[in-house]
C-alpha positions in Angstrom: 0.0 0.0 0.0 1.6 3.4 -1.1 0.8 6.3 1.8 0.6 10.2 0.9 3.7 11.0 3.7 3.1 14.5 3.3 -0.6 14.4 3.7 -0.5 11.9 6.8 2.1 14.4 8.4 -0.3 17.3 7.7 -3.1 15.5 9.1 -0.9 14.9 12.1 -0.6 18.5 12.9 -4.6 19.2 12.9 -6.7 19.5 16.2 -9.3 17.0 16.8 -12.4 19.4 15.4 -11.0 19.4 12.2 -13.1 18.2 8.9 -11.7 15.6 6.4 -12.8 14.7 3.5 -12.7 11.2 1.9 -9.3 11.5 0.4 -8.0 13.0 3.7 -10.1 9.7 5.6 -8.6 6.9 3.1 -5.0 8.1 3.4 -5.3 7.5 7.2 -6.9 4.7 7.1 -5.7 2.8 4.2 -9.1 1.8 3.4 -10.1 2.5 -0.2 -12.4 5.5 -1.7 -15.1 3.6 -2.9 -15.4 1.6 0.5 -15.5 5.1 2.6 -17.9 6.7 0.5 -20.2 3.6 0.1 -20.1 3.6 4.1 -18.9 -0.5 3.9 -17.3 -0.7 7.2 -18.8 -1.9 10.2 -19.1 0.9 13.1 -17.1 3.6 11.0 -18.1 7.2 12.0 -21.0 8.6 10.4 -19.8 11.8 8.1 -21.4 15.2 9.2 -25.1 15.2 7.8 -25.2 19.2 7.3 -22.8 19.0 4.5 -23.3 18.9 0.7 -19.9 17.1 0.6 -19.0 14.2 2.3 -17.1 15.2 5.7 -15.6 14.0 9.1 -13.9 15.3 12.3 -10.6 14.3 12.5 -11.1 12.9 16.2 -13.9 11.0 15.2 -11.9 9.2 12.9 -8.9 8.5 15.1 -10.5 7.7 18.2 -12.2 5.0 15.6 -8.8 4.0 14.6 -7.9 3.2 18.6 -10.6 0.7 19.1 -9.4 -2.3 19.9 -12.1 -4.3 17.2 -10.5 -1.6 14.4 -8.7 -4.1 11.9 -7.4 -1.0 9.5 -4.4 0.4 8.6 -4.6 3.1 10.8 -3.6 1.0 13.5 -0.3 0.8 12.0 -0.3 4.3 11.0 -1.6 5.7 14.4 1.4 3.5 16.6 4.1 5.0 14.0 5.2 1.6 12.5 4.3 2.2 9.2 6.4 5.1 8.8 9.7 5.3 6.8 12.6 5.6 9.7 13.1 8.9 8.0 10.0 10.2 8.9 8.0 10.2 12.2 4.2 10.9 11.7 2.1 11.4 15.2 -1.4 10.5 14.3 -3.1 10.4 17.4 -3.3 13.7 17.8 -1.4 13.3 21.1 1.1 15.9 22.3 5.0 15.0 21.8 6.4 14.1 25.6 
């Protein structure tokens, strides 16, 4: 699976109440377009019904990506492993020690 660096290291740096859209949501999770817009995944957070454009906040998504039961990239992507040793990307949203 190729991952956008640059865009998983920009998501890294937004706060929690940030929106993402589905390009933004599959390069987190490694889960495919077409899967995220067709809603296929089981307890996945629901996107913001206001909105003409499918959207999601950014916390929503990674506190999804914590569960235990979650069984998606973003498991990888959210405990660092994936990343090239080159290049450390905090997805959690969690504050450097």
């Amino acid at each position: 699976m190729n991952r956008d660096w640059a865009l998983l290291e920009r998501l890294s740096k937004l706060d929690d109440d940030a929106l993402v859209g589905v390009d933004e949501v599959a390069a987190l999770t490694g889960l495919a377009r077409t899967t995220i817009q067709q809603r296929r995944v089981k307890n996945f957070p629901a996107p913001l019904p206001e909105l003409r454009r499918l959207r999601w906040h950014l916390g929503k998504i990674r506190a999804w990506g914590r569960r235990p039961s979650c069984r998606c990239s973003i498991k990888v992507s959210l405990h660092r492993a994936a990343a090239p040793p080159s290049r450390t990307v905090n997805l959690t949203g969690a504050k450097p020690r």
